[in-house]
N, C-alpha and C positions, 0 to 999 in steps of 0.2 A: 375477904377482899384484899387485892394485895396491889402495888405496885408495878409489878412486874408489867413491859410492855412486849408484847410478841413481834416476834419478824414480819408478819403480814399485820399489819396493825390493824385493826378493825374498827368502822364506826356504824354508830347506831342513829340513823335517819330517822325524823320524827315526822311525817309529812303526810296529814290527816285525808290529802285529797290525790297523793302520788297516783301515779298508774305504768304500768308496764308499755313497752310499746305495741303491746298486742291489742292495745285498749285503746280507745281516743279519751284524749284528756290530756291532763300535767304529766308529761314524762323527761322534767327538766333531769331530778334528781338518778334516773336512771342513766341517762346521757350522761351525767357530770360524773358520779362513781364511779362506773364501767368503765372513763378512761383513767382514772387514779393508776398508779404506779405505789408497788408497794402495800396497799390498804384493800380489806374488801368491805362488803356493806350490807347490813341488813335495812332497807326501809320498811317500818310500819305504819302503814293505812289503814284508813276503813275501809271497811266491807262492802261498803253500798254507793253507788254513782250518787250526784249529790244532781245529775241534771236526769236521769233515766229513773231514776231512783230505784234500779234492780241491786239484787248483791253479787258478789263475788262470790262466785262456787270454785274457781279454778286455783291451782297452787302456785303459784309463778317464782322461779327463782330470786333470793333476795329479796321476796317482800312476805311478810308478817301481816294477817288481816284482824282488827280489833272489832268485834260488833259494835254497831250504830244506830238506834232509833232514827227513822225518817221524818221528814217532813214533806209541807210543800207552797210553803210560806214564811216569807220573815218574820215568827211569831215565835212564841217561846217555846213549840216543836225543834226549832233550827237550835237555840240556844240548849237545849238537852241534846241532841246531834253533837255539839259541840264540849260541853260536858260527859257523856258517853265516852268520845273517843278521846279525851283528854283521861282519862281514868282509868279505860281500857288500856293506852297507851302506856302508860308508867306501869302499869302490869306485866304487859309484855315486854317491858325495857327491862323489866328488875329479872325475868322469867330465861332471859337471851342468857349467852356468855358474857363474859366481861369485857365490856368495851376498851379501846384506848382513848374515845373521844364519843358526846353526843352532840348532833347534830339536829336541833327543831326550828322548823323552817313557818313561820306564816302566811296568811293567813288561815286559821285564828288564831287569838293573842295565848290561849287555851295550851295553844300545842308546844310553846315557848316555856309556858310555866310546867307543865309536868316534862317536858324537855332538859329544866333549868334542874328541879327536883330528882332525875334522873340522874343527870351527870353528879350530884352533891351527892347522891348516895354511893355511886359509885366509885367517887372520889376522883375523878376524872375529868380535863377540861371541856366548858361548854359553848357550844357557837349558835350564834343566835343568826338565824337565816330571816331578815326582812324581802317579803316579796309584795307587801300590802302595806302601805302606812295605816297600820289599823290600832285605834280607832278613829283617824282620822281621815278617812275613806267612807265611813260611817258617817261620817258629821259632812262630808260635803255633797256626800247625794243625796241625804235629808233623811237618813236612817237614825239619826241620835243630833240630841240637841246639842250644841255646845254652850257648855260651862252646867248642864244638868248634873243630878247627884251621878248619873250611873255616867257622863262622861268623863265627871271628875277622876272617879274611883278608878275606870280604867285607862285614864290618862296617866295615873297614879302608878298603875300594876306595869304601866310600859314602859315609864322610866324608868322605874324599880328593875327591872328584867335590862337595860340597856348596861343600868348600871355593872350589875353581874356576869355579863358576859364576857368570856374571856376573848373573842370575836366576834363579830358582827359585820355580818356578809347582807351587802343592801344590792341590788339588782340593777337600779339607774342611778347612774353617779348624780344626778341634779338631787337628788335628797340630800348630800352632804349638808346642805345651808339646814334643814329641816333638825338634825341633829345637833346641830350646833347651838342651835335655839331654842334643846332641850337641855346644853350642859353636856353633854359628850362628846367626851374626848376624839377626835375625827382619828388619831392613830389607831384607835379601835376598828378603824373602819377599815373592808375588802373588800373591794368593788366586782361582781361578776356577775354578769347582764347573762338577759335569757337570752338565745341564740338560736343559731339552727346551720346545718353543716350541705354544703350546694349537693354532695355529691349523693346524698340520701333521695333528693329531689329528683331526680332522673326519670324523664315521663315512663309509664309499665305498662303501655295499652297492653304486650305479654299477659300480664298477671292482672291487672281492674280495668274495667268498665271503663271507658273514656268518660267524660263530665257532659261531654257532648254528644254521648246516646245515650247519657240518663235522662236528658229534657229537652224540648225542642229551642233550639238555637237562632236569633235571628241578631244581626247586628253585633255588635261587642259580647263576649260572656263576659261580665264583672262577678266578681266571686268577694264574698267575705265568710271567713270560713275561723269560727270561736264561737266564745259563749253569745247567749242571746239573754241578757241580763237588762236591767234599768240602767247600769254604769255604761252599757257598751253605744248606748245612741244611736241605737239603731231606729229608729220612727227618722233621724236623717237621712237615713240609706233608701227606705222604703219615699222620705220626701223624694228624692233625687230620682227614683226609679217610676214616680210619676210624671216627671216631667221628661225623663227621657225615656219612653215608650217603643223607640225604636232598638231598644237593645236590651239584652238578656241579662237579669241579677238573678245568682242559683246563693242562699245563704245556706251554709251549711253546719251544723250543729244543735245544740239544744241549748235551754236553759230555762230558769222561771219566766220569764217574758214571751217564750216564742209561743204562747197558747194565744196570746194578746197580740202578739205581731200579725199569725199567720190569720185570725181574723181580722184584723184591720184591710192586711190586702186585699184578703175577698171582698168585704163590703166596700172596695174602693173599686174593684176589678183591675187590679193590677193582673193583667194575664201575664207580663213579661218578668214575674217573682217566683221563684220557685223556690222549697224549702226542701231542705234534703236533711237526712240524719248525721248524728257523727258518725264520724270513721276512725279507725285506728290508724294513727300516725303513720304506717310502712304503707297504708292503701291511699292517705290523704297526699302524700307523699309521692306517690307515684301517679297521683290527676294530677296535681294542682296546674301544671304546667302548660296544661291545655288552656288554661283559662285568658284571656286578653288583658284583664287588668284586676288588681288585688285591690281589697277596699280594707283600709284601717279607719276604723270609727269608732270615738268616744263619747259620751257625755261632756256637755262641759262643765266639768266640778274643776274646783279649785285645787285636789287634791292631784290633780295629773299635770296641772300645770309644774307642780313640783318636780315631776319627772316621772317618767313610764318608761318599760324592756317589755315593749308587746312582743310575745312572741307569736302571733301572726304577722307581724310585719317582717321579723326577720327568713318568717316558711316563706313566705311571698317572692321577697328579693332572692332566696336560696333556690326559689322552682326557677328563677329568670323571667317573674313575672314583673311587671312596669306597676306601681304602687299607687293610689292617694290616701293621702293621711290627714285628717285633720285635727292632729292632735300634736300642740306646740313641744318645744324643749327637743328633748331628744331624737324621737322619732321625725322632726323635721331637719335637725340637722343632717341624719343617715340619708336621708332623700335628695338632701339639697347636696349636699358633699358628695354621694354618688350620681349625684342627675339619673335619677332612676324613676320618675315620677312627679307627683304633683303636690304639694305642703300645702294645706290654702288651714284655715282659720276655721274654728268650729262656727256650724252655718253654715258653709260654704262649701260641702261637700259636694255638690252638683257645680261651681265651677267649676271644682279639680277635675272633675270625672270627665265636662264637657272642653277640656285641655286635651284632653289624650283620647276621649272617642271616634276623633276624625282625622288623627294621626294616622301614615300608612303602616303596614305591618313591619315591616323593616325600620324603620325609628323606633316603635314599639320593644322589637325585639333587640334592638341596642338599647335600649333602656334598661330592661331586662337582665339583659347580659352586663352591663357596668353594677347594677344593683348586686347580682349574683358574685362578681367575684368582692366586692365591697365588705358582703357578709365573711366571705372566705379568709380575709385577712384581716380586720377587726371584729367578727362576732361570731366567731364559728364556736360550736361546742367543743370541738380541741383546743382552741386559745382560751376560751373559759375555766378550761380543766385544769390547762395549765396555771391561769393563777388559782383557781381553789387547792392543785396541789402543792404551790407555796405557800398560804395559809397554814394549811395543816398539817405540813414540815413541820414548819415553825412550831408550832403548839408543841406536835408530839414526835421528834424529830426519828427518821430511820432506826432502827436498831443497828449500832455501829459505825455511825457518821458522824461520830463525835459532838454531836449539837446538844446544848441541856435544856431536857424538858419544862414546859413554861409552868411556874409554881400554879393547883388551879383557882380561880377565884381575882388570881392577880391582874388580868389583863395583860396584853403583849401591846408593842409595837405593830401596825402597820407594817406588812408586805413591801407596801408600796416604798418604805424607805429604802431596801434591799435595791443592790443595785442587778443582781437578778431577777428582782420584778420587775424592774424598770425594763430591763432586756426584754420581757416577755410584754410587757404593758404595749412597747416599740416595735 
């Protein structure tokens, strides 16, 4: 192993649950690479959907597949899932070319640590991708006790990993406080939120199926279109869809919960609920915009009051769809700041919705449309790019741009001090 960095500099994605966009899923880290200037990228995932629970049989450029034991419960099935592909993982990181940087994204905390071990053996700096305050995402939906042996231990393993990383890329800026009040350094911090880009959104009755001759339509379509987990709060969405029966909810996706959802509605006889499958991003992407109104719904754990980058909120505002959100901090400001929609309080997802039910379509659609270019200019996945490709300058600068590579292990400065991130933050 040597020093030397290549012209096209190359980094190694660690991101256990990525997917391509031919897939429905996380297709953060493809969007974010594919615009890099300079760098290309290999991500490695698992094999197997973790909501479908099929594998990957297909080769797709740029990603690496590690086998994965399934499950289909949060039980120590998931936790071998997660071990699996952590092992798998630094296999194929050691097995690659030589990187000039790794790159391990969470959740799991799993994929950080053979992430961290990765870049150490390669001798190369490492960046630490927080997408989940985990495990403290665990302890507030009631997955792990707090102050138990096994919180501690991994309360333990997280700091440990903060500490080492040469950056650490957090997704909603409201976590700064959260850091701070573990003892890390905030200049360690890169802030780059998940996104979504308007012009990908563009209705394609052309190429899919309208949402509107998949299931019969009366009154409003409200659409919520992500995972169908215990975090997502979804038994709110289906309260709300009882009480307004005069209008149409299509949920679309999958996850451990939606076996328990989609019986609930039948023994309720919600006839106005429909459950539709996922989609891969370039199809979900080309409905969404049919739809009258986007529903963002969380749990309410105290872990999201910390701050959340849903990125259905941001697909929603990108189709030009009019929003409710009932999930504080961030996601309430992009709504109020754009007047795109409805912010109301967890609980209260059926005021937001009966705000904008009776609203006419041309209000609706200026809604819409402020939400839409809102994303365009603070949360697009080009302005995202743009600052993760000043992070990673920085680290591991051009070949022949005169910048000196950051010694690894040592920690950098913040982006954000540069008055070029500032230009790009602006």
């Amino acid at each position: 192993m040597t020093d030397h960095v290549p012209a096209q500099r190359h980094v190694l994605v660690l991101n256990h649950y990525a997917k391509p966009l031919s897939e429905p899923g996380g297709t953060r880290h493809v969007e974010l690479f594919g615009r890099l200037s300079g760098w290309d990228y290999t991500i490695v995932a698992g094999d197997r959907d973790v909501y479908s629970r099929r594998r990957f049989r297909n080769r797709e450029p740029h990603f690496v597949r590690v086998r994965v034991p399934g499950y289909t419960r949060n039980n120590h099935r998931r936790v071998l899932n997660w071990l699996g592909y952590a092992a798998g993982a630094l296999v194929a990181s050691l097995a690659r070319r030589r990187p000039a940087l790794v790159y391990a994204s969470s959740p799991h905390i799993l994929t950080p640590v053979a992430g961290w071990l990765a870049a150490r053996l390669w001798r190369v700096p490492f960046v630490l991708e927080i997408r989940d305050l985990w495990p403290e995402s665990m302890v507030s939906t009631g997955h792990l006790r707090e102050g138990s042996l096994v919180h501690r231990a991994l309360r333990a393993l997280e700091t440990w990993l903060y500490r080492r990383a040469d950056r650490i890329v957090i997704v909603a800026a409201g976590w700064r406080s959260y850091f701070r009040s573990l003892g890390v350094d905030e200049a360690k911090l890169t802030w780059v939120s998940n996104g979504a880009d308007p012009e990908a959104f563009a209705l394609r009755h052309d190429r899919y199926r309208p949402l509107r001759d998949r299931i019969p339509v009366h009154g409003r379509l409200i659409v919520f279109a992500g995972a169908h987990g215990e975090a997502n709060g979804l038994d709110e969405l289906l309260d709300a869809a009882a009480e307004l029966t005069e209008h149409t909810f299509a949920l679309i996706g999958d996850g451990i919960d939606k076996t328990r959802l989609v019986a609930r509605a039948r023994a309720e006889g919600l006839a106005n609920v429909h459950f539709l499958d996922m989609m891969p991003k370039t199809e979900l992407a080309g409905v969404l915009g049919g739809a009258d109104i986007g529903v963002h719904v969380l749990a309410d754990a105290a872990v999201f009051r910390l701050g959340a980058s849903p990125n259905k909120l941001y697909d929603y505002l990108a189709a030009g769809v009019p929003v409710v959100t009932n999930c504080p901090g961030e996601p309430h400001e992009i709504v109020n700041e754009s007047d795109s929609g409805a912010a109301v309080e967890p609980g209260k997802l059926v005021v937001g919705l009966r705000g904008l039910v009776d609203l006419d379509d041309g209000t609706l659609r200026a809604m819409g449309g402020r939400g839409r270019l809102h994303i365009g200019k603070h949360r697009s996945r080009a302005v995202m790019a743009a600052r993760l490709q000043a992070a990673l300058d920085e680290l591991v600068p051009p070949r022949g741009s005169g910048g000196r590579r950051v010694p690894v292990g040592r920690g950098v400065a913040d982006t954000e001090a540069s008055s070029h991130t500032r230009r790009i933050a602006h």
